[in-house]
C-alpha positions in Angstrom: 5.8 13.9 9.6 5.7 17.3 7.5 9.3 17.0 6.1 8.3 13.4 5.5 5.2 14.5 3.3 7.8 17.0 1.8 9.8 14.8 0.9 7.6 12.3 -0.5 6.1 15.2 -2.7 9.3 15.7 -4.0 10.3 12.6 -4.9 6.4 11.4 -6.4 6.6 14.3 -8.9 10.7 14.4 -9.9 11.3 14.6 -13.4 8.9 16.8 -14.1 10.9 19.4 -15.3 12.9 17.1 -17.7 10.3 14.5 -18.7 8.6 16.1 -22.3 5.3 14.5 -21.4 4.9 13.3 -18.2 1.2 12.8 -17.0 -0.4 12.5 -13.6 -3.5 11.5 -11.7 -5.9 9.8 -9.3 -6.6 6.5 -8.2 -8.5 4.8 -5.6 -9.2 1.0 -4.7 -9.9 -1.8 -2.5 -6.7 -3.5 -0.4 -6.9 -7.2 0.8 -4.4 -7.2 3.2 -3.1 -9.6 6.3 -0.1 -10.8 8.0 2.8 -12.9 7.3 6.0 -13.7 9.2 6.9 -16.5 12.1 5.2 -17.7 13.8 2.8 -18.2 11.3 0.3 -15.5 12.7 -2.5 -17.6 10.8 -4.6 -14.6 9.9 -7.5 -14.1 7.3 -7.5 -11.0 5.0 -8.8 -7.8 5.9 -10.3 -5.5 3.8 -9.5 -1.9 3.5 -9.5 1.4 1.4 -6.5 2.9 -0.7 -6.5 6.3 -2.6 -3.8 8.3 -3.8 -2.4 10.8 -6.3 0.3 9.4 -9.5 2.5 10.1 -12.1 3.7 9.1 -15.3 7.1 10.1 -16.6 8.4 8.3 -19.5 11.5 7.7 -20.2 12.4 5.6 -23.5 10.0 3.9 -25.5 7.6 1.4 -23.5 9.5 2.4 -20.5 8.3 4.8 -17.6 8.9 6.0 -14.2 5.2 5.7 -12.5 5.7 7.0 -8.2 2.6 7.2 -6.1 1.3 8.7 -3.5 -1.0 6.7 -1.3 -3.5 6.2 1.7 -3.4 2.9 2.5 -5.2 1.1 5.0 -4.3 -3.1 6.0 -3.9 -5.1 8.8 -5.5 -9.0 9.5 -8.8 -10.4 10.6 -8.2 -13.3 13.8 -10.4 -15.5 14.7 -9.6 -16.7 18.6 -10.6 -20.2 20.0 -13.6 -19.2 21.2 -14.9 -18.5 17.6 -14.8 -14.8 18.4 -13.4 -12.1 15.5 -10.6 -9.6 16.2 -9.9 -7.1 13.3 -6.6 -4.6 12.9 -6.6 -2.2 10.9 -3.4 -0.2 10.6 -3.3 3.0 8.1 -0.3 3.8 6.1 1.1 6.8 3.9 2.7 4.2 1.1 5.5 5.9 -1.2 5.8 3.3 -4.6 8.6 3.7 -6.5 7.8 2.5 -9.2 8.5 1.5 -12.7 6.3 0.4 -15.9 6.9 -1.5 -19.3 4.3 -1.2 -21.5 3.9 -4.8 -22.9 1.5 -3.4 -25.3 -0.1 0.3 -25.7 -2.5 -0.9 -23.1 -1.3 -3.5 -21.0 1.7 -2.5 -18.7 3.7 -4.3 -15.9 5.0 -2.5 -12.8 7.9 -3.4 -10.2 9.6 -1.4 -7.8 10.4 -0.6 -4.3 7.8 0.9 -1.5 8.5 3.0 1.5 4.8 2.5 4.2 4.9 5.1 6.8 2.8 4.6 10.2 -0.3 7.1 10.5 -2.7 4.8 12.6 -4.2 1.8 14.1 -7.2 0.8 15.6 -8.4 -2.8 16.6 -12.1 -4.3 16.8 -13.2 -7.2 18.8 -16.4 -9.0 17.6 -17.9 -11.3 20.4 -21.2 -12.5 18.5 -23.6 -9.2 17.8 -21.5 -7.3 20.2 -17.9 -5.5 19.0 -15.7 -3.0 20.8 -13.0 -0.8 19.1 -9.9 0.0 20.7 -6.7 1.8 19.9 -3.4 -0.2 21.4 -0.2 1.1 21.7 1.3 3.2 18.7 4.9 2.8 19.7 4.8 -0.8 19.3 4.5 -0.3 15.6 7.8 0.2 13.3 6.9 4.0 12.1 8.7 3.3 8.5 8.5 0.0 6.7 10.5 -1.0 3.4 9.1 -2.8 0.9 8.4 -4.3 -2.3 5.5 -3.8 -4.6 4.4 -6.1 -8.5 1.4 -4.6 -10.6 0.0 -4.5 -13.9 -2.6 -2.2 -15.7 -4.9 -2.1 -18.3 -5.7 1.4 -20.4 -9.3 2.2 -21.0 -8.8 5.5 -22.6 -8.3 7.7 -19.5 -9.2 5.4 -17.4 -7.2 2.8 -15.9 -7.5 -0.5 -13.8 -4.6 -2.0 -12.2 -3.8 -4.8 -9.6 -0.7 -4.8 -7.4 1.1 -7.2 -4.6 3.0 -5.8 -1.9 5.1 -7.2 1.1 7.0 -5.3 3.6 10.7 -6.6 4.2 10.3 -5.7 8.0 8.8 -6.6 11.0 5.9 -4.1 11.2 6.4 -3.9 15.1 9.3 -2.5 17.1 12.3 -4.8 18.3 10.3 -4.0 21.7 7.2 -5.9 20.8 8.5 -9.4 21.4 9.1 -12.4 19.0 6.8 -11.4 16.5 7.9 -10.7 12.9 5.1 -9.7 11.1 4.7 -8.0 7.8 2.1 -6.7 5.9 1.0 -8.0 2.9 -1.7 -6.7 0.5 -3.5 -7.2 -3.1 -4.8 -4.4 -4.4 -7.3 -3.9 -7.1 -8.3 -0.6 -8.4 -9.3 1.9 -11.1 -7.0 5.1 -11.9 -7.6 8.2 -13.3 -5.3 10.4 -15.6 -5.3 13.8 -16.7 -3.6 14.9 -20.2 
């Protein structure tokens, strides 16, 4: 995991050295996340948190090279057939590579590829006013997924908000786990921060 978080550094703030202006900073937001995949897992969203560190290198007019560096938490809400609630939450170090037109001075679009590596998971059971929280089996759970990520963003000054839509591209658990092929899929919403 260290020479993964090495790595990621790395590769979240190349092109400093080149870039004459590149900027960087933080952001933080809300995920909406749940499954996809077949069987059709039929799962509701899931709420969860995401925050994370950015930068801005640009690299011709309206164009820009925009990696992030990101906590990420997702997972699904079920609902069995006894009307009773069962909530996964799995947390994820998410590596965006992205890339940003500026449509206008203000208004930008993103796409680009994303790397999710495992860090947790934790499930809740909700049986009317009672819940119990338990931790399955971590090995079960593909420890690197790739992906895909869309945004766009909106300049406020220093501030920015921005929305994003991500799916992985794998199944989020092992080959060992069975017939399920699962992926994550989340909408973001969030504000950024950047320093000059």
């Amino acid at each position: 995991m260290k020479k993964i978080i090495i790595l990621s550094a790395a590769l979240l703030f190349a092109g400093f050295a080149q870039a004459q202006t590149p900027k960087f900073g933080i952001k933080a937001g809300l995920n909406i996340a749940k499954f996809a995949g077949d069987p059709d897992p039929n799962s509701e969203f899931n709420t969860g948190l995401a925050a994370g560190v950015y930068t801005n290198v640009p690299l011709s007019s309206g164009f820009s090279f925009e990696p992030s560096l990101e906590y990420s938490q997702k997972g699904a809400e079920f609902t069995t057939a006894l009307n009773n609630e069962l909530k996964t939450k799995i947390t994820y170090l998410d590596l965006p590579i992205m890339f940003k037109y500026n449509v206008t001075p203000n208004f930008g679009l993103l796409a680009g590829p994303q790397v999710s590596f495992f860090l947790s998971q934790e499930s809740k059971f909700v049986n009317g006013k009672s819940s119990t929280t338990f931790e399955g089996n971590n090995d079960s759970y593909r420890k690197s997924l790739a992906g895909g990520k869309l945004g766009l963003s909106y300049n406020f000054g220093a501030v920015m908000a921005n929305a994003s839509y991500a799916t992985d591209l794998q199944n989020l658990y092992t080959d060992a786990s069975g017939n399920r092929d699962f992926k994550n899929q989340v909408i973001n919403v969030g504000l950024a921060f950047g320093f000059k």
